[in-house]
Structure formats: C-alpha cells, structure tokens
C-alpha positions as CSV (number, residue, x, y, z in Angstrom):
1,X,105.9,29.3,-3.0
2,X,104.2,32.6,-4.0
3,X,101.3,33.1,-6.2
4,X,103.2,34.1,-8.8
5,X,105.2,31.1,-9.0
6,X,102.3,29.6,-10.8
7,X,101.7,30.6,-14.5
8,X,97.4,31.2,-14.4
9,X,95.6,33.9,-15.4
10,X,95.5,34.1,-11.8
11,X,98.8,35.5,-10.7
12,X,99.2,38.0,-8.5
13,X,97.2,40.0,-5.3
14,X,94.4,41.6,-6.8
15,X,93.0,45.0,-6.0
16,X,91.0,48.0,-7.3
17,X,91.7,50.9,-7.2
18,X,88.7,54.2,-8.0
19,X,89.9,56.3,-11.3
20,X,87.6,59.1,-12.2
21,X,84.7,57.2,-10.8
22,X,85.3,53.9,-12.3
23,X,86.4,50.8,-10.6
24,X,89.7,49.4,-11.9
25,X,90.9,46.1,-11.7
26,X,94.8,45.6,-10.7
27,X,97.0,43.1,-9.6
28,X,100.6,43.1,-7.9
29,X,103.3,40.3,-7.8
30,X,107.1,39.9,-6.3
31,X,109.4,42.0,-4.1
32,X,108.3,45.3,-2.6
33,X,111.6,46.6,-3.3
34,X,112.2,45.6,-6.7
35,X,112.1,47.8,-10.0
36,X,108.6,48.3,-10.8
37,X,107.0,47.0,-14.2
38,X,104.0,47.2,-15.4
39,X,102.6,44.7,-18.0
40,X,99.7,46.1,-20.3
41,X,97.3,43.8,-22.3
42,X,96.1,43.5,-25.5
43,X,92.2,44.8,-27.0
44,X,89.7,42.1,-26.0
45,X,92.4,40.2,-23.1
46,X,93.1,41.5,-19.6
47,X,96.2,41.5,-17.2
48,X,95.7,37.8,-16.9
49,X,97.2,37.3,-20.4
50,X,100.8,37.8,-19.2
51,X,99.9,34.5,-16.8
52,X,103.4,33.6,-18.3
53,X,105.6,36.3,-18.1
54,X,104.4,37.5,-14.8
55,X,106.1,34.6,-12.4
56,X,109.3,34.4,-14.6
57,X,109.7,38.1,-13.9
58,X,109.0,37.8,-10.2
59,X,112.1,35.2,-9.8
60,X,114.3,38.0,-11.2
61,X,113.5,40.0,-8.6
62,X,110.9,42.6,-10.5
63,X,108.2,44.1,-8.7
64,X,105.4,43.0,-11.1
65,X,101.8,44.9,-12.0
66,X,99.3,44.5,-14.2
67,X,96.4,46.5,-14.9
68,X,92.9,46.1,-16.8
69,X,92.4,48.9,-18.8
70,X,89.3,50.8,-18.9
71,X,86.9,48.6,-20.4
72,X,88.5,45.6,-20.4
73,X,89.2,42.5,-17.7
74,X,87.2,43.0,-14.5
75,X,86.9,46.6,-15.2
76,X,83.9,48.8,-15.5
77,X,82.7,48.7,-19.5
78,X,81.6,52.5,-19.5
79,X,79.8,53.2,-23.1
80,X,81.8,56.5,-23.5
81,X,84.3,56.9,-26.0
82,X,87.1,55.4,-25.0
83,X,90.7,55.5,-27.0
84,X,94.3,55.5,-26.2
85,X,94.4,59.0,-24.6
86,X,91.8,57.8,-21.9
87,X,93.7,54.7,-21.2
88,X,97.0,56.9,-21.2
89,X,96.2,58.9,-18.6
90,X,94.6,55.7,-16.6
91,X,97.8,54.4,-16.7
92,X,99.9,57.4,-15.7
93,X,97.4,58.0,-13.0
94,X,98.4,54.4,-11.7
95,X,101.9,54.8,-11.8
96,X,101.9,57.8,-10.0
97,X,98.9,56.8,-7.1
98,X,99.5,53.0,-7.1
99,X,103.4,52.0,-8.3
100,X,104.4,56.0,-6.9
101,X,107.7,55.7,-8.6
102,X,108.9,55.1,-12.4
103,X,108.0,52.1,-13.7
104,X,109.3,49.6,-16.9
105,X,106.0,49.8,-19.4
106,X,105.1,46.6,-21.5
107,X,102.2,46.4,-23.7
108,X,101.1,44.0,-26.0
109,X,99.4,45.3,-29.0
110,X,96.4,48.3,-27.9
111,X,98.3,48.1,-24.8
112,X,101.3,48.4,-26.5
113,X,99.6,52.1,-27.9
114,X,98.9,52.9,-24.4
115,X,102.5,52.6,-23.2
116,X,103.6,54.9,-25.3
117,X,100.5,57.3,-25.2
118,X,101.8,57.3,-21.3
119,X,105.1,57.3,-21.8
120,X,104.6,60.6,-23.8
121,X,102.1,62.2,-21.2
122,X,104.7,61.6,-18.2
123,X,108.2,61.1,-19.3
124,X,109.5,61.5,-15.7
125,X,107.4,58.1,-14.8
126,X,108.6,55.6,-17.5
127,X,112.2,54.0,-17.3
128,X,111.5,52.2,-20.7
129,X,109.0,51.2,-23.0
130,X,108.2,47.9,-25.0
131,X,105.9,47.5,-27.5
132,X,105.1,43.5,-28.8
133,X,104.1,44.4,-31.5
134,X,102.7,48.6,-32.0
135,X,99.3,48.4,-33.6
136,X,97.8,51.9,-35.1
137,X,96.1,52.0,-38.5
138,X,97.5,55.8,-38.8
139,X,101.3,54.1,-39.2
140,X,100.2,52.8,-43.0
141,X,98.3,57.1,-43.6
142,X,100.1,60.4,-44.4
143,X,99.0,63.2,-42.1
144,X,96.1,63.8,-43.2
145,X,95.4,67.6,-44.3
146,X,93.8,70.4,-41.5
147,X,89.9,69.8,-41.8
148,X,87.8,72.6,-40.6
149,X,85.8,72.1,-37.6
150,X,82.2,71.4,-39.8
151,X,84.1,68.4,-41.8
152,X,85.1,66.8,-38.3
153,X,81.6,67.1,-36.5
154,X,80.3,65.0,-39.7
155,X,82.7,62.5,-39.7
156,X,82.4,61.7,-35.9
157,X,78.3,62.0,-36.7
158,X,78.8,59.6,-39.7
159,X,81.0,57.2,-37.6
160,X,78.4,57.4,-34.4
161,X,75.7,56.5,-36.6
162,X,76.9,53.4,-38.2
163,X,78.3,52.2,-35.0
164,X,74.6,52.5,-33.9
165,X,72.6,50.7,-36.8
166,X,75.3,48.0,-36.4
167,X,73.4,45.4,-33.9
168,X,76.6,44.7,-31.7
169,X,74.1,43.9,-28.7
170,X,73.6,40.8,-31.1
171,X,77.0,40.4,-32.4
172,X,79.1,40.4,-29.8
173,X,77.4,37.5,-27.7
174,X,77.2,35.7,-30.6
175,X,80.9,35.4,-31.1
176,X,81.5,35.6,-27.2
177,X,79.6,32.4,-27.2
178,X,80.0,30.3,-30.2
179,X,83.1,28.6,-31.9
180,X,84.2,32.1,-33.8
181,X,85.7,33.2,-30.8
182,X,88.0,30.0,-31.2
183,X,88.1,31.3,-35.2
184,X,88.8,35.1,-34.0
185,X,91.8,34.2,-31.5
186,X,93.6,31.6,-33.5
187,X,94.2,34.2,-35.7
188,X,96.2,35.7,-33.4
189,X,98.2,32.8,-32.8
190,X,100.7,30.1,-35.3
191,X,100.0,27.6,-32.7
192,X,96.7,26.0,-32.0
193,X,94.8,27.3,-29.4
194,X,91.6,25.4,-29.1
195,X,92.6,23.4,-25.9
196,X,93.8,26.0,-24.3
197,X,90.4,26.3,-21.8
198,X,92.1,29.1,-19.8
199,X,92.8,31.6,-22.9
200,X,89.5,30.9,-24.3
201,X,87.9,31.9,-21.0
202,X,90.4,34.9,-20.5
203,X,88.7,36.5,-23.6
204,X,85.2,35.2,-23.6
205,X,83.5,35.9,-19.9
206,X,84.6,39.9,-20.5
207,X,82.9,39.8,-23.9
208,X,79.8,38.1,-22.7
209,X,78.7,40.7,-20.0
210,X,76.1,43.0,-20.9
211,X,77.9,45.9,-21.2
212,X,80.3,44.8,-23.3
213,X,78.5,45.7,-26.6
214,X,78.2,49.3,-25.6
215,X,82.0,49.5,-24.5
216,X,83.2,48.1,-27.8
217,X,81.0,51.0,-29.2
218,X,82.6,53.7,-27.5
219,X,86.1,52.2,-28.2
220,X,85.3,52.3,-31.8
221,X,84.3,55.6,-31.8
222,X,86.7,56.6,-29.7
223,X,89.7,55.4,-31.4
224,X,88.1,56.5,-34.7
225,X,87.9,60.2,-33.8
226,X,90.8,61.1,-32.0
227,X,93.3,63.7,-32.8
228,X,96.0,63.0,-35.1
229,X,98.4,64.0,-32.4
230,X,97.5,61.0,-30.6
231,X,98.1,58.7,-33.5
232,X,101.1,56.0,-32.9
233,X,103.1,58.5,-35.7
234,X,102.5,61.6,-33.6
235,X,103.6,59.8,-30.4
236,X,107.1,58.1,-31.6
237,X,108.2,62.1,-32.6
238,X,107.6,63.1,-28.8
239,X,108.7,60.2,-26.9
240,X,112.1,60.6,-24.6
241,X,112.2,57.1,-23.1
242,X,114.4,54.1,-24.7
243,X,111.6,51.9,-26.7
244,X,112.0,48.4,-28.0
245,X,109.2,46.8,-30.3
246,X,109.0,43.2,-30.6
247,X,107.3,41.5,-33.4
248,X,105.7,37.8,-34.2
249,X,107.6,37.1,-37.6
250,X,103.8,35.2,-38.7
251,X,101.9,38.0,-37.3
252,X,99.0,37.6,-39.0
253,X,97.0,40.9,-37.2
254,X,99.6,43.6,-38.2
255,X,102.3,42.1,-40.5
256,X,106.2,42.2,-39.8
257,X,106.6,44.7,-42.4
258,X,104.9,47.9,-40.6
259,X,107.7,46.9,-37.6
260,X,110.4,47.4,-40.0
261,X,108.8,50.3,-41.6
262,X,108.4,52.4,-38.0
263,X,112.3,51.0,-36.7
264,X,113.6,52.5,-40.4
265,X,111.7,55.6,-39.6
266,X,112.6,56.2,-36.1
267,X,115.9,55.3,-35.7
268,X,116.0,55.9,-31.7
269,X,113.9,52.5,-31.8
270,X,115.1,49.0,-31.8
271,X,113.6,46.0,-33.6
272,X,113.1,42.6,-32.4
273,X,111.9,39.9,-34.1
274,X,110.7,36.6,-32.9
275,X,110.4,33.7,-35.3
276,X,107.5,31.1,-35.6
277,X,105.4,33.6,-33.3
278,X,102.2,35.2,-34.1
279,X,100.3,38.4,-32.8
280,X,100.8,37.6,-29.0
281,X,104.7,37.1,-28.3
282,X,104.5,37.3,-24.3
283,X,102.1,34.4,-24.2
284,X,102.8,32.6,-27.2
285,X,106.4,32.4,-26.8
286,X,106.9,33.7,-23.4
287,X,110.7,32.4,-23.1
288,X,112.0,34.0,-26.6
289,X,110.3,37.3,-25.4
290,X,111.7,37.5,-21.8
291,X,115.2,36.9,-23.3
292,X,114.9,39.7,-25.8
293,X,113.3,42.1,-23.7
294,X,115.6,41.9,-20.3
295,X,118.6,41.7,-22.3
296,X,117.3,45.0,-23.9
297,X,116.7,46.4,-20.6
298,X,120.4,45.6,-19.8
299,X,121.9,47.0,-22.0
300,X,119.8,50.5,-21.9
301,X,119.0,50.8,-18.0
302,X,122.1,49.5,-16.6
C-alpha cells in the first residue's frame, strides 16, 4: 500500500525545493504519469490539511502535490511582506521547475486566492482552477478611486506602524498555546473539532515557532497594501482557465452570500455548494467535495 493510501497529515514523499533563497516545503503522491494537481492550503494550515483528499485522489490515478506556501507549514517564516502576488509566483515557479507541465490548481481559502493569482500570471500552466471557498475583503469594496503616490506611502506607514505597536510576539504564542486555538479553528468548522489531535497540531506547532510572529506581520502588511489589480475582483476579469468555487453553506468565515454574489457577477464561474459544511470543505467533508469537484473536472477537461 502507498503512503498515500493513509489519510494523515503525513501523506506523501516530502521534499524542498530553494525558491528565491528560501526553503520550501513540498510533497508528492500517486502515479508519475498521471494528470498533475496541485492542492493549496488555507492561512494558518499547511499541505497536510488535504490529509483527506490527497489518497482518494491518488486511487483515481492523479499525480498529487502539495505545497507550503511561503510562510506557512515547514517553510521559512521570512518577516517581509508577504501577499498573494508573492505566493503566486511561488506557485507558478513550482509548476514550472517541479510539476514541469500544467497542472489542476485547488486552493482552499488564501490558497484558494493564490490559485487564481497563478492562474492569472501563467495561463499556459493551469488546466483548471478551484477555489473552496475565495476569500478577499476587496469582493464586498468598489474600486477604490486613483490615490496619488503621497496618500499611499501614508497608508502603508500608518498600517506598518500599528502592526508594530501591536505585541504579536506575545499574541501569537498565546493563542498557539492555550485553548483559543481550539476557540479560533472551530470557527472554521460546524463539526466539533476538539478531539481531533492531528488538526490541532497541523495548525499549532507552525504558529508556535519564533518566527511566526514576524511572518504574520509581513502577511498583514502585505496583503494590506497591495495593488488593487491583485485584488480577487481584478483577478476573476483576467482569468482564462475554467474555475469552479465551492462553498460551506454554514461558512461562518466568509458567508455563502459573497459566493453567490462573485458567480452572479462572473458568469464564466460555476457555483457549488455543500450543505452542513463550514469554512474547510476538503477536510470537513472530504467525500461531498471530491464528488463536486471531479465531476466538474469532467465535464470541462474531458
């Protein structure tokens, strides 16, 4: 039986792999010759969160990687600003080193983002793209006007400084380590998740390294300042690949009703909804999403 058979944060052969100086964590499951795809994690998890997608996949015949995104998982924490143009182009600098031929994306929630931040920075590499669910504050804003170049400097000045009185060297243990991290993920979740050992540790041993603090820092800066053509908005009008998001009907991070709201308004998407399901579909109910998603991918890859 291969390693993937078994559904643990676990699965897979696991490499790194260098990316503009930084190590990368990867991982790699199922037949050298099948049809690449690549799984992409949520903010705070790693590529062990698809533990149960992963192996189902790998029966099917799908060559299967996953990939810690820059400051996540087993990766480097780097304190620079980090948002989802970085982790685009760490993921289309995969696909083309690594997978070297075009690849299925699937992202759950910031890595959801990232898929289509990729899939928009090399359309000739990505087959597909899912998205479980799309998260991106700028889907609820109106473009926001043209700012001269002295408004922008004080904004990202403004936002470095608060993110620098804030003590996240204190913070961030503290829930790493205590029972809000329980607190923090259920909300993610309908169904309990406080025996679930394995999640809990999936999300708290990246959070308690020392570094963490200063990469969540960056992120939030990061994310915060970036160009409005990088916003989720921006991105659907450029993309070229067949998408399909997939939503938690009790999502309680990013509500059912921006899902309907981006399908209405980009009619090239389709919409998917998964009942008594939260925020993480793929792990959650790992069954329901499989179904909807490869019976998507049938019907638009062939």
């Amino acid at each position: 039986m291969q390693a993937a058979a078994i559904q643990t944060a676990e699965w897979g052969d696991h490499h790194l792999w260098q990316w503009q100086g930084w190590n990368c964590h990867w991982r790699v499951c199922g037949p050298t010759d099948g049809q690449p795809i690549l799984l992409l994690h949520g903010f705070g998890a790693s590529s062990g969160h698809w533990r149960h997608c992963a192996p189902h996949l790998v029966d099917l015949g799908w060559r299967v990687y996953g990939l810690d995104l820059l400051g996540f998982g087993a990766l480097d924490q780097p304190s620079r600003p980090l948002d989802n143009r970085i982790w685009g182009l760490q993921v289309s600098a995969f696909l083309n080193q690594v997978v070297g031929s075009p690849a299925v994306l699937v992202g759950n929630s910031l890595g959801a983002l990232t898929a289509l931040t990729a899939a928009v920075l090399t359309p000739s590499r990505i087959r597909a793209v899912v998205a479980a669910p799309l998260p991106d504050p700028a889907l609820l804003r109106k473009p926001p006007q043209r700012q001269v170049p002295w408004q922008r400097r004080w904004q990202r000045r403004l936002l470095w400084l608060v993110l620098h009185v804030l003590p996240l060297e204190l913070i961030v243990p503290l829930i790493a380590r205590t029972p809000l991290l329980k607190v923090g993920l259920q909300g993610a979740y309908l169904r309990p998740v406080g025996r679930d050992r394995e999640l809990l540790r999936l999300i708290a041993v990246p959070a308690r390294r020392p570094t963490a603090a200063g990469a969540l820092r960056g992120m939030s800066l990061g994310m915060g300042c970036r160009p409005w053509r990088f916003t989720a908005p921006e991105l659907l009008q450029r993309l070229q690949s067949p998408m399909l998001l997939i939503w938690g009907r009790q999502d309680r991070f990013i509500p059912l009703a921006i899902g309907e709201k981006v399908a209405s308004e980009n009619l090239r998407l389709d919409l998917a909804v998964i009942n008594e399901c939260g925020h993480c579909p793929h792990d959650e109910t790992p069954e329901q999403f499989l179904d909807v998603m490869l019976n998507w991918l049938d019907r638009n890859l062939g």
